[in-house]
C-alpha positions in Angstrom: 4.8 -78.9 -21.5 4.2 -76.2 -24.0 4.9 -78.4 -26.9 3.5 -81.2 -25.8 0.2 -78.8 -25.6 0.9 -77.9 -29.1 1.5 -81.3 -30.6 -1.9 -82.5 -29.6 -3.6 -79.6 -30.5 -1.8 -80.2 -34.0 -3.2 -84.1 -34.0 -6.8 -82.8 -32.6 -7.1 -80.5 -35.6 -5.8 -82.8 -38.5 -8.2 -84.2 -40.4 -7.3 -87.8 -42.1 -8.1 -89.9 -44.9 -10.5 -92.0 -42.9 -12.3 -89.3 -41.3 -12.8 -88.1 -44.6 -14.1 -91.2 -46.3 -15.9 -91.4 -42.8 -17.9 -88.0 -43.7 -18.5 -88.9 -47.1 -20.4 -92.1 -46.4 -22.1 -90.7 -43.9 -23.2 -88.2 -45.9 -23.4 -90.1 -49.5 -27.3 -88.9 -49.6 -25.9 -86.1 -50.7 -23.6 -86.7 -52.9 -26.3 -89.0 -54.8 -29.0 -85.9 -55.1 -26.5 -83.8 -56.6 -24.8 -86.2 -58.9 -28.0 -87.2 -60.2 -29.6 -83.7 -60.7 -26.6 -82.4 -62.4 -26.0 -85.3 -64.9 -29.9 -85.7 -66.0 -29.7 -81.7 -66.4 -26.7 -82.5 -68.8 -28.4 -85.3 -70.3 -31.4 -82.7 -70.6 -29.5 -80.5 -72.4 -28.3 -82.7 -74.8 -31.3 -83.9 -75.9 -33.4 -81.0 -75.8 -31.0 -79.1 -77.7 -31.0 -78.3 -81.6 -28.8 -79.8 -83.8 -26.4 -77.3 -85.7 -24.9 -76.9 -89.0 -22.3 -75.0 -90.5 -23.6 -72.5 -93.4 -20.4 -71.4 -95.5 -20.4 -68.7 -98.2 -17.8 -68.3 -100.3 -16.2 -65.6 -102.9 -13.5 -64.7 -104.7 -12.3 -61.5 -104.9 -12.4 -58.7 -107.8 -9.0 -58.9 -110.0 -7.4 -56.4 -111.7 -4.5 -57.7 -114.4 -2.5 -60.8 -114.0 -4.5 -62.3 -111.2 -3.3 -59.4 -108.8 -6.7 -58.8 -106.4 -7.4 -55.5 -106.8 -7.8 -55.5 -102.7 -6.1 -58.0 -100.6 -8.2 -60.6 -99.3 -6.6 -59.8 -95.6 -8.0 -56.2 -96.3 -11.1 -57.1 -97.1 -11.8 -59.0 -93.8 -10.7 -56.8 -91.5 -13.2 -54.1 -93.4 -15.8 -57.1 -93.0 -15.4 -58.5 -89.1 -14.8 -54.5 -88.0 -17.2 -52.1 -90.1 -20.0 -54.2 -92.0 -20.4 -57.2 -89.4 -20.8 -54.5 -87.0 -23.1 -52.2 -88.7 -25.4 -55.3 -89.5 -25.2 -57.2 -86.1 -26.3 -53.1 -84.7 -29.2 -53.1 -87.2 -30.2 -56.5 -86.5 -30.2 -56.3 -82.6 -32.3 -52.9 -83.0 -35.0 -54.4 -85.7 -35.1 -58.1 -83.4 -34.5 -56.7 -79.5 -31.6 -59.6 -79.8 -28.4 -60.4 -80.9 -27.4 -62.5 -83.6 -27.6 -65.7 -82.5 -24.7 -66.7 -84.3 -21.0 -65.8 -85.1 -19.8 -65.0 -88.6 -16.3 -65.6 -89.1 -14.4 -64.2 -92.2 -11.0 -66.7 -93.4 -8.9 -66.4 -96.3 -7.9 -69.8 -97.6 -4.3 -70.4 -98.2 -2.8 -68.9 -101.2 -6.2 -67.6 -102.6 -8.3 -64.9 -104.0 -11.0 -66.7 -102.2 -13.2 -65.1 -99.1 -15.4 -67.9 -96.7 -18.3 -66.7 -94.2 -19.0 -69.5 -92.1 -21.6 -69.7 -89.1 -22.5 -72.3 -87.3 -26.4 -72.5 -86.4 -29.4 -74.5 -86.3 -32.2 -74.8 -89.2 -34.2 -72.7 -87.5 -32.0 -69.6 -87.9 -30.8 -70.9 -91.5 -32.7 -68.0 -93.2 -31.4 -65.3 -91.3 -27.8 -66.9 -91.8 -28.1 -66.7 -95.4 -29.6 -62.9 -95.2 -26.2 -61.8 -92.7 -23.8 -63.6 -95.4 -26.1 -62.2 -98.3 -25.5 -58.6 -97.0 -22.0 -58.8 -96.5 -21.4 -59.8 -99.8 -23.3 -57.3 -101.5 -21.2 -54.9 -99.1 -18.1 -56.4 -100.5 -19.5 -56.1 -104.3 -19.9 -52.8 -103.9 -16.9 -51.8 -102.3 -15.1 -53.6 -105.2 -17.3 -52.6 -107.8 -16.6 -49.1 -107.1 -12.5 -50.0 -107.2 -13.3 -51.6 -110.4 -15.0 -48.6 -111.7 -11.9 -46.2 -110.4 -9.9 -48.6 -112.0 -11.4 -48.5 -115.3 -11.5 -45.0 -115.4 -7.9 -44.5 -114.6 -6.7 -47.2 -117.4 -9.5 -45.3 -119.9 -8.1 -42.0 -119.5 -4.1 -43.4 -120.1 -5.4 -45.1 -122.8 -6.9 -42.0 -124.2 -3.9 -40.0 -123.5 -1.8 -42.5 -125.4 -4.4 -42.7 -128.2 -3.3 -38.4 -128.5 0.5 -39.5 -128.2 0.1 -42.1 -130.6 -1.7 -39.6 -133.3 0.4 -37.1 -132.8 3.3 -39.0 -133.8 1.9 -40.4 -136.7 2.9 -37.6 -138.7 6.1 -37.5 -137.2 9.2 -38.8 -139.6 11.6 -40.0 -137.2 9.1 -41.3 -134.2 9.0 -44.9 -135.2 10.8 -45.9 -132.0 8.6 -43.2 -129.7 5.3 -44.5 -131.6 6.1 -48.5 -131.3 6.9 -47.8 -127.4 3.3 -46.0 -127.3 1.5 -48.3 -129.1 3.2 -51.3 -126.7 2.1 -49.2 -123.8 -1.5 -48.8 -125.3 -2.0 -52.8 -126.0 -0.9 -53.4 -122.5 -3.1 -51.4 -120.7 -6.1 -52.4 -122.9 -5.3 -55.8 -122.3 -5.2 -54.9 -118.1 -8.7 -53.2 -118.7 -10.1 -56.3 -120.3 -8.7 -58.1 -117.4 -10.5 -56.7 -114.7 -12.8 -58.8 -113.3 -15.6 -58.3 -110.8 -16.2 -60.0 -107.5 -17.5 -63.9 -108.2 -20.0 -65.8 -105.6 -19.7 -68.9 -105.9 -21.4 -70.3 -103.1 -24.1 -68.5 -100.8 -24.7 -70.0 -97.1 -24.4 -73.8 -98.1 -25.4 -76.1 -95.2 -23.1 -78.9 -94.3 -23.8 -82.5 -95.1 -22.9 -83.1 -91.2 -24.3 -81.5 -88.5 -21.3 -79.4 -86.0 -23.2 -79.9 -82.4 -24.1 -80.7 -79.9 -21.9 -83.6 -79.3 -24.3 -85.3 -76.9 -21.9 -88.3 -75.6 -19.7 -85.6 -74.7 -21.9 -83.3 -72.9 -23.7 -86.4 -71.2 -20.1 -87.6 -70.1 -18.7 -84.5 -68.9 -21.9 -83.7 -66.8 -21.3 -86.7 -65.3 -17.9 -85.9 -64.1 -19.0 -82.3 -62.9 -22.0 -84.1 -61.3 -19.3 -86.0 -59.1 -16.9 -83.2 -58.1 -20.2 -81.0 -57.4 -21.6 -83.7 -55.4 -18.4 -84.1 -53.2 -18.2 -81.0 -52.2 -21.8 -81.1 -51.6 -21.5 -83.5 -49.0 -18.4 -82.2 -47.4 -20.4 -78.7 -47.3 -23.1 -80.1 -45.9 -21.2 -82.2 -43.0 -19.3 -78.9 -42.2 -23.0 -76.8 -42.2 -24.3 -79.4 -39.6 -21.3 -79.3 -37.7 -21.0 -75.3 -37.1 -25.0 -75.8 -36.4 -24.5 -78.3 -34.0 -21.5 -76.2 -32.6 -23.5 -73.1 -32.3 -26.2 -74.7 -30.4 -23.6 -76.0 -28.0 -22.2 -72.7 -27.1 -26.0 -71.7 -26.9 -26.9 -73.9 -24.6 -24.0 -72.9 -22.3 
């Protein structure tokens, strides 16, 4: 009897396929009104929306002799994304009362010397792009100016230490060997001084011939699918809202 008792309560509380499809069409209204509100406020959005560009700068780092950066490119972006993009997105949010309202990412292209700043942005903001990726090159100049500068120092002072080596053997009878070495060692750091070349930009917040965003179709098309899972469970919350109304007044009324 028990079981029995059980078994129908089991059947009384299942809910099948057709008393869901049952709920839905009696409740499409809903579904309608929030399919339709959510898909012409993605359709909104896409049009209403600014177009965006990407704005790539690019350089290519300082080089000491035979091609060898004098700072690895890797190095030099990490010192960018985690000291100077911070320090300029901190001065920029206290002179604006905003953040930047865009990113500024920092790549190394494959097998290069070569640095690229690229933000992606509308026109509107196209000035301030080019100030961020104007400061953070000068950052970058001067950090490697100030290696070049070491540099040169360092090979000046060899080379003048040589130039004392060299004169000093001169007069020297058997030192031909000792001299020729010097002199060898005195060409090749002259030729590593003349060598050393400073950081190059070659391109400074260059718009793209294609705009990046906003993809409209898509945005259009995947409101329209959020519109219809939204508005499903719209309908099945407002049939259940109705129902522990209705049940409420029941008791109520008891």
């Amino acid at each position: 009897m028990n079981n029995a008792y059980e078994q129908q309560q089991m059947r009384d509380d299942e809910i099948s396929l057709v008393d869901l499809a049952a709920v839905f069409v009696r409740r499409r209204y809903v579904f309608y009104i929030v399919f339709v509100v959510v898909t012409l406020a993605g359709l909104a959005y896409a049009l209403f929306t600014s177009d965006k560009y990407e704005y790539a700068s690019l350089l290519e780092v300082a080089e000491q002799g035979d091609g060898r950066p004098i700072e690895q490119p890797a190095a030099v972006i990490a010192t960018i994304e985690n000291r100077w993009l911070q320090e300029v997105s901190t001065r920029f949010r206290a002179e604006h009362e905003k953040k930047l309202p865009f990113e500024v990412n920092a790549s190394n292209p494959e097998q290069t010397r070569l640095i690229r700043l690229s933000s992606e942005s509308d026109k509107e903001n196209a000035e301030v792009v080019k100030d961020i990726h104007t400061t953070l090159i000068d950052r970058v100049k001067q950090h490697q100016g100030n290696l070049i500068s070491s540099e040169e120092k360092s090979l000046q002072r060899q080379i003048e230490s040589l130039e004392k080596v060299i004169e000093a053997l001169e007069g020297q009878q058997f030192a031909g060997e000792a001299l020729a070495r010097a002199i060898e060692k005195r060409v090749s750091l002259e030729r590593q001084l003349e060598q050393l070349k400073p950081v190059e930009v070659l391109v400074v917040s260059r718009e793209s011939a294609e705009k990046t965003g906003p993809r409209r179709a898509l945005i259009v098309v995947l409101a329209g699918l959020l519109g219809g899972m939204v508005g499903v469970f719209g309908a099945f919350l407002f049939e259940f809202i109705i129902r522990v109304r209705a049940q409420l007044s029941a008791n109520a009324s008891a």
